[in-house]
Every structure is written in structure tokens, then in C-alpha cells.
C-alpha positions in Angstrom: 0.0 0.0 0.0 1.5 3.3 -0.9 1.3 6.4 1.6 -1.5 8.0 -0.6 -3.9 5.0 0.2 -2.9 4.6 4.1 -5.8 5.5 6.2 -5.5 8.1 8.1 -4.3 7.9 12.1 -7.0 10.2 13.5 -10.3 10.5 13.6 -12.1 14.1 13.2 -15.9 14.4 13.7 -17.7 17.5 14.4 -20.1 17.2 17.0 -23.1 18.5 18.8 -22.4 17.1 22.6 -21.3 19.2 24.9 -19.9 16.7 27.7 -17.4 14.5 25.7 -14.4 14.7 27.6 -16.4 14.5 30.8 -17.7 11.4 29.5 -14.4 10.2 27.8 -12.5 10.9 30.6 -14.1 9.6 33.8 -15.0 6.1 32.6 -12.1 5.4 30.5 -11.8 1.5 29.9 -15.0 0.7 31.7 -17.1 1.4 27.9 -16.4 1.4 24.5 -16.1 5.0 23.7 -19.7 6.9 22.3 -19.3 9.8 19.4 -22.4 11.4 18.5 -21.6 13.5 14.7 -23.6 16.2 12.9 -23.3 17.1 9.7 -25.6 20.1 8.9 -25.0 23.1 11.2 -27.1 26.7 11.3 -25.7 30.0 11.8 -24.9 31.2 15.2 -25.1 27.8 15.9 -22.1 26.2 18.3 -20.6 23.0 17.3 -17.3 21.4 18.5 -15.1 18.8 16.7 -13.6 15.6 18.4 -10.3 14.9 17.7 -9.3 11.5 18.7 -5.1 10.0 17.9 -5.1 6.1 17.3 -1.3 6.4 16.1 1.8 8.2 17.7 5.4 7.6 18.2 6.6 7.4 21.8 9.9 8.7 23.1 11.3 8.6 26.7 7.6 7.7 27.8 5.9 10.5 26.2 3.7 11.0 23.4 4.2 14.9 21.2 1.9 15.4 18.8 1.1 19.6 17.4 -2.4 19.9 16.0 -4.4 22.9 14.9 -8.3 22.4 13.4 -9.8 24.6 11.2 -12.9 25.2 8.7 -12.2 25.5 5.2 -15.0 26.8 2.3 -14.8 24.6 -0.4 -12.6 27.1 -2.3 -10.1 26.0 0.1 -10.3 29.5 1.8 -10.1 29.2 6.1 -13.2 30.5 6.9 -13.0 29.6 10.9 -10.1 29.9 13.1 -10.5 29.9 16.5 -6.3 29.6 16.9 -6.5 26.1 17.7 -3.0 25.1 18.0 -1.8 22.7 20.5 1.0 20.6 21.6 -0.1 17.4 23.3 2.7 16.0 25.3 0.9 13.0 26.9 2.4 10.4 29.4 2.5 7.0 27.7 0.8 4.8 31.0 -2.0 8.0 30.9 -2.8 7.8 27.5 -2.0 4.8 25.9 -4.6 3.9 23.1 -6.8 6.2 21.5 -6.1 9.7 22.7 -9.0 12.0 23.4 -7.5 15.6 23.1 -8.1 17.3 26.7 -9.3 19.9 24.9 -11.7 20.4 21.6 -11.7 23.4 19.2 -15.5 24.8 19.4 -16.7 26.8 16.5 -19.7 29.0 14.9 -21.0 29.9 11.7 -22.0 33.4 11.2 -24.9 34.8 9.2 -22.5 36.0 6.9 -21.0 32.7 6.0 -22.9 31.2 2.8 -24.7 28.1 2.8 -23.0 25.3 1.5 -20.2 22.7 1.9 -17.2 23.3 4.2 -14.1 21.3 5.0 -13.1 20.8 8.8 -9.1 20.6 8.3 -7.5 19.1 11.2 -3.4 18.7 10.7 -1.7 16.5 13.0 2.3 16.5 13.0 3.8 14.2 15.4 7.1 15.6 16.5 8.3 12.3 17.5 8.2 10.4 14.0 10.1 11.4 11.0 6.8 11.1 9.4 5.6 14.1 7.4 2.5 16.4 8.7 -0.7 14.5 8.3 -3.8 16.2 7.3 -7.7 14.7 8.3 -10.4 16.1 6.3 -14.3 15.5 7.2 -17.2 17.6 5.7 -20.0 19.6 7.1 -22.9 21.5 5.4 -24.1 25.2 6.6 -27.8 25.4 5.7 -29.7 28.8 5.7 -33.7 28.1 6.1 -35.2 27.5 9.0 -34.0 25.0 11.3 -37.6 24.2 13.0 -39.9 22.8 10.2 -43.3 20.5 10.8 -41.8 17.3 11.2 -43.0 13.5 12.3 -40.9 11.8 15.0 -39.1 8.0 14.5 -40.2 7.1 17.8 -42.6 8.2 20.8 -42.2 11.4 22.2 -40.6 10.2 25.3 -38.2 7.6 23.6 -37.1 10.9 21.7 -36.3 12.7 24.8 -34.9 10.1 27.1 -32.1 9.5 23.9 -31.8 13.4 23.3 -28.4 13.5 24.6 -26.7 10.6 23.2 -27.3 12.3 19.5 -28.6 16.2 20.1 -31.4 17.0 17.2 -31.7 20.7 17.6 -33.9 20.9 14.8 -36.5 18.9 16.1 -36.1 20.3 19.2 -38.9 22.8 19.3 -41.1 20.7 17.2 -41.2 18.3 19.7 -41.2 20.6 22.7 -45.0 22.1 21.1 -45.7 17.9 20.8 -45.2 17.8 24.7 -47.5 20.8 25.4 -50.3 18.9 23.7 -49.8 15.4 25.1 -48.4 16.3 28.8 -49.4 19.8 29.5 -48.1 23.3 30.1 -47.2 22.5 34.0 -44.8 19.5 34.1 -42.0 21.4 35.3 -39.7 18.1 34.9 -40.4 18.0 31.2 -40.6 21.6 30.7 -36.9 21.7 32.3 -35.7 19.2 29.7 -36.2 21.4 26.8 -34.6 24.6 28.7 -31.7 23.1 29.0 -31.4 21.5 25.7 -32.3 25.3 24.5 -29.6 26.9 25.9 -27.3 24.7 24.6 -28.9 25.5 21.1 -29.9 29.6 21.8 -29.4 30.0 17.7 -32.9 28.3 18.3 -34.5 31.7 19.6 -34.3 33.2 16.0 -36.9 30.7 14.8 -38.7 30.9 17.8 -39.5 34.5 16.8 -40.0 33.9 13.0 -42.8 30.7 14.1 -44.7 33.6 16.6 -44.7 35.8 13.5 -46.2 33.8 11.1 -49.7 33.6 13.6 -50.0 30.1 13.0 -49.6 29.1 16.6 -52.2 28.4 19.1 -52.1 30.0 22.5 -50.9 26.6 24.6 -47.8 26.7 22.2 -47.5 30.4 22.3 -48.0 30.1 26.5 -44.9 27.5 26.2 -42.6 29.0 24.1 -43.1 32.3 26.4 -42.4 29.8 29.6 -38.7 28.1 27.5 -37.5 32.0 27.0 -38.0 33.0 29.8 -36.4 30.4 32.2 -33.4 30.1 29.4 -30.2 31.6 29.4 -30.8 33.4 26.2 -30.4 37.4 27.6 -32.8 39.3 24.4 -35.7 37.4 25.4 -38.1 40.7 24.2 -38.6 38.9 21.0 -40.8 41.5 19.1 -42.9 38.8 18.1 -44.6 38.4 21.3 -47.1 40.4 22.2 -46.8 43.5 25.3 -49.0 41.2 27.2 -46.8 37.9 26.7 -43.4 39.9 27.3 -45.2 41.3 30.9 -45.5 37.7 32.1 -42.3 36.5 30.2 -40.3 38.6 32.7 -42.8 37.7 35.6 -41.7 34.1 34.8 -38.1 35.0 34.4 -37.9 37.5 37.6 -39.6 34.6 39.7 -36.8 32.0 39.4 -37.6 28.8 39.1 -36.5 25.5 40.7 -33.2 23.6 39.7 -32.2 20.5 42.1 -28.7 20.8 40.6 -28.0 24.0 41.9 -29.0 23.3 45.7 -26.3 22.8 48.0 -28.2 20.4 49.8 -29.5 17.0 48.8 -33.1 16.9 46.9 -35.6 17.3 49.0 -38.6 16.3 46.9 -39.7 13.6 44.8 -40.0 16.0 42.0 -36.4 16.8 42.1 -35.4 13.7 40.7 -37.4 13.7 37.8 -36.0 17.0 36.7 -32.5 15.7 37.7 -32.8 13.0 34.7 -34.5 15.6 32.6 -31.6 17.9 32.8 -29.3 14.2 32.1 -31.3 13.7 29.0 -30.8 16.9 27.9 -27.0 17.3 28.2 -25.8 13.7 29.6 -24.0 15.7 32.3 -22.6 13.6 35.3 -23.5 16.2 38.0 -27.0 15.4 37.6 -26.8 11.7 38.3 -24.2 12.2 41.2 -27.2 14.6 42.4 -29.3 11.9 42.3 -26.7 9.7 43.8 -26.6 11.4 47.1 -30.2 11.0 47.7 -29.2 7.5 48.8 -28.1 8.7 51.7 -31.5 10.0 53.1 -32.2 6.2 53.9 -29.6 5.9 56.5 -30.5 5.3 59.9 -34.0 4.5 58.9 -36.2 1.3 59.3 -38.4 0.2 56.6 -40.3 -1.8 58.3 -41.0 1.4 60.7 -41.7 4.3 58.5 -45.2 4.7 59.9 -43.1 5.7 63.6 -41.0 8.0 61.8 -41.7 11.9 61.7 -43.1 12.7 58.5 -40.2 14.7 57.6 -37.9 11.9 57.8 -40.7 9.3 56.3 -40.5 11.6 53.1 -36.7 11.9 53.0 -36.2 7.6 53.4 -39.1 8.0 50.2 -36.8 10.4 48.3 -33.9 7.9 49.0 -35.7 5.2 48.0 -37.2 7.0 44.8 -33.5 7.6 44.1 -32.7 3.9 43.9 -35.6 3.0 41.9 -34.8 5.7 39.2 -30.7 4.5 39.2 -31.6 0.8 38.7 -34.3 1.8 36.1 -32.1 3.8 33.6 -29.4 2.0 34.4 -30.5 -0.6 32.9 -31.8 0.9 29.9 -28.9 3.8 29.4 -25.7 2.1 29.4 -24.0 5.9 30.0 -25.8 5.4 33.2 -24.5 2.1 34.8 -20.8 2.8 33.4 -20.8 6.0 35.8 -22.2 3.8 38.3 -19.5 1.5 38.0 -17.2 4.3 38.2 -18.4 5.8 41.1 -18.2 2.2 43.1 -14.6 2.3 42.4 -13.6 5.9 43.6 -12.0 5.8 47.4 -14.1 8.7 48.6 -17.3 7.4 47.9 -19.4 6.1 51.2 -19.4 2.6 52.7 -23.6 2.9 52.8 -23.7 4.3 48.9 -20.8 1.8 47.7 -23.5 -0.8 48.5 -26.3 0.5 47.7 -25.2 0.7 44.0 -23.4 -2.9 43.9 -27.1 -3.7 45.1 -28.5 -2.1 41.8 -25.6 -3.0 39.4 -26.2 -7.1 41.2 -29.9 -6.7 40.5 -29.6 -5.6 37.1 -26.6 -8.3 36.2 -29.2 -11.0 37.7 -32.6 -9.8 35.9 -30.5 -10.0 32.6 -28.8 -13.0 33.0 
């Protein structure tokens, strides 16, 4: 084989996911690794691109390899440089294998940029080899109309948003989210929290937004919601002129309110509702705070009796509920989110973690082992 037809030692996909070192990172060697790719992009819209080395040389234990990423237009003009340009200098016994850079280039598209076909251009020169400098080309498409249009969903409503993070759809996104006013209502704060989240890690989103209240063709459940996802997002010109004076009066009553986010308490979650938004918020962004969140509820069983709840305050009875809620939900999508029972895995094995919680997930990792075996 000559050196044209070699294939080449990296891999380069741009991607929507917004926690892939995170993932890569903490549960190395328990999983295969999981890359989610897009290939159409909008303007304004952020996308990063995953870099990952499967060939390097090695000198006195350490890997050096200097790679810079940037967009090309098909002219072969760069059209995005964010000044990528690193030097990995990696310890062999760390990073043996595929290497995940510790850090990804992040880009956007502007509204100047035309529509069409671009070139992400990722050179890789290993300083170690003699080899030349080795250039990894993928392809992505900018598209200019909307990013929202009608659409019919592959699967149920909730399949689609229990999977949202393992391969982010941003254009179905609010689509879906005026689906789940219709079938579950306007005051599921759990499921309204799910698409807030998964919004502000899309805010080129709120441009369409506006353009859908324009047209008129909305009715007022939908127009209701989209007033409640502005204004508990992190998207700072909510006063879309679209909405109405009335609309943009409760939009900041919303927004001036607060609302409630488990992840941000200091404390452990202290009701049952707490939970469900915790996995909301991991189905929107597959974040591993959320399920440690979720985690730590275990320990509101401690010290508590089962078989004498009814004795208990009802303070304490609600907490040992929580706890118990907390397991349930862990053992649940554990079993059907593999992401899930890997972190689970991972947290049995760190040397800080509690005797009490240790067991508690060997009891849900055992149970789930048994039930599929």
C-alpha cells in the first residue's frame, strides 16, 4: 500500500455534545467510547469537533503530537479559526490507546458565512516520528432556512427525549417541545426543564422561535410555552418583538420569579419532583453532576427502618421515600442507558465514595446483572 492509500491515524468528527471529555474521561476503559456527529449546522449555531489520535510515536515515555483544526470553504479559503493550535505532550501509562484531546476546538457559523459545503481541516504533525504532517479532512454543510420545520418523530415522544443527549437534534427540538405541550401539558415542570436546557445549549434556536410567533399560525398553549422556555433560558434578548406586550409582561414575571433547579441546591433533593427533573436535565446534556445529584439521595435512607416508617416523623418518612425513589430511578435507567450504569461502575470504584452508597449501587448493578442473566 502506498502512503496516498494509508488510512488516516486520527479521527475528526464535528459534533453537537457538549460533555465529551467528561464522558471520555471519567470512565475510561469501563465502555467502549460513544461519538455522536452532525453534519448540517445553522448559523450562530455552536458545534465542537472531536479529535481523537489512534497512532503516535513514543519517546522517553511520552507522546508529542502539534495539531491545529480549522474550517475551510470549499474554495479552500479558512473560513473559521479559532487559533487552535496545541501541543499534546501525553504520558504513555496515561494515555495509551486512543487519545481524546483534553481539549476540543469549538466553532460557529456566522450569518455571513454562505450556505453550502465546508471542509473541517485538522493537521496532525507528530514531532516524534520522522513522518511528514498529516492532514484529516471530514465535511459539514451550513444550511440557511429554518432550522424548525413540521416534522414526524421516528419514535414516541418520550423515547425521543430520554435518547436526546446521546445524538442532540436541535432541529426537532422545538417541534417536539410544542408535541409535549399537547400530550403532557403546560405545568410538568420536569419536562418543561428538559427542553430549557437542551435550548440553551442551542440559543441559535430563539431566532426561529421569533419567525414561528410571527407567522400567527400558533395556538395560544404553544404560544403560552414558548413564552415559559425563554424565559427560564439563558438566552439574555428574550423581548422577542414577536410576542405580544402582554406575553413579554408575564415573560419577565416568569423570568424575575426563578424557578427550581435541584442541581444547583447545596443540599441534597428534597422532593420527589427533584429527581425527575434531575434525569430531565441528564437527558438533555448527559451531564454527570445530575446523576451524582441523584446519587446522594441515597443517603437519606440511612439510619431508617423500613419496616417502621409509619413511627418516623413525617419529615424523615418523606426523605427515606426520596432515598428510595433515588434507587428505583438509578436501577431503572441504568438498565436501559448504558452511560448510566458505566458512571455507576465508576463511582463504586472511587476511594471517597461512602461505605452505605458503595452498597447501595453494587445492590443495583447485582440486581440488574441477575434480571439480565
Amino acid at each position: 500500500m502506498n502512503k496516498t492509500q494509508q488510512p488516516p491515524t486520527a479521527i475528526v468528527l464535528p459534533t453537537l455534545d457538549i460533555n465529551i471529555e467528561d464522558q471520555w474521561e471519567k470512565t475510561r476503559g469501563i465502555a467502549t467510547p460513544r461519538f455522536s456527529t452532525v453534519s448540517e449546522l445553522y448559523p450562530n449555531q455552536d458545534f465542537q469537533v472531536i479529535i481523537v489520535l489512534g497512532k503516535y510515536q513514543i519517546q522517553q515515555g511520552k507522546v508529542r503530537v502539534k495539531i491545529t483544526c480549522d474550517i475551510e470553504s470549499s474554495e479552500g479559503n479558512i473560513t473559521l479559526s479559532n487559533g487552535f493550535n496545541i501541543m499534546l505532550e501525553a504520558d504513555l501509562e496515561k494515555y495509551i490507546g486512543l487519545i481524546l484531546l483534553p481539549k476540543l476546538p469549538s466553532f460557529r457559523f456566522g450569518s455571513e458565512h454562505p450556505a453550502g459545503e465546508y471542509k473541517v481541516i485538522v493537521k496532525v504533525d507528530d514531532t516524534n516520528s520522522d513522518e511528514k504532517e498529516e492532514s484529516i479532512v471530514n465535511t459539514i454543510t451550513l444550511r440557511k432556512e429554518n432550522p424548525n420545520q413540521p416534522i414526524e418523530l421516528e419514535n414516541e415522544l418520550e423515547a425521543w427525549r430520554q435518547n436526546y443527549y446521546l445524538d442532540p437534534k436541535p432541529n426537532e427540538l422545538i417541534a417536539a417541545y410544542c408535541k409535549s405541550l399537547d400530550e403532557i401539558g403546560i405545568n410538568n415542570d420536569a419536562n418543561i426543564l428538559f427542553y430549557v436546557e437542551a435550548l440553551n445549549n442551542s440559543l441559535f434556536l430563539a431566532d426561529d422561535i421569533n419567525r414561528l410567533l410571527g407567522e400567527g399560525n400558533l395556538p395560544q398553549l404553544q404560544r403560552n410555552g414558548l413564552n415559559i422556555l425563554l424565559a427560564r433560558s439563558n438566552y439574555e434578548n428574550v423581548d422577542l418583538e414577536n410576542f405580544s406586550e402582554q406575553e413579554l409582561k408575564i415573560l419577565h414575571e416568569i423570568r424575575d420569579e426563578g424557578f427550581y433547579n435541584p442541581l444547583l441546591l447545596e443540599e441534597q433533593v428534597s422532593h420527589p419532583s427533584g429527581l425527575d427533573m434531575l434525569w430531565s436535565l441528564f437527558f438533555a446534556n448527559g451531564k454527570y453532576d445530575n446523576i451524582d445529584k441523584i446519587i446522594e439521595a441515597l443517603d437519606l435512607r440511612v439510619g431508617k427502618d423500613p419496616e417502621k416508617l409509619k413511627d418516623l416523623p413525617q419529615e424523615e418518612a418523606i426523605a427515606y421515600a426520596i432515598g428510595s425513589a433515588s434507587a428505583w430511578s438509578l436501577g431503572l435507567n441504568a438498565k436501559h442507558h448504558s452511560l448510566v450504569r458505566t458512571y455507576l461502575i465508576y463511582k463504586v470504584n472511587q476511594p471517597n465514595i461512602s461505605e452505605y452508597i458503595k452498597e447501595s449501587l453494587i445492590a443495583i448493578l447485582t440486581e440488574i446483572d441477575t434480571e439480565e442473566n
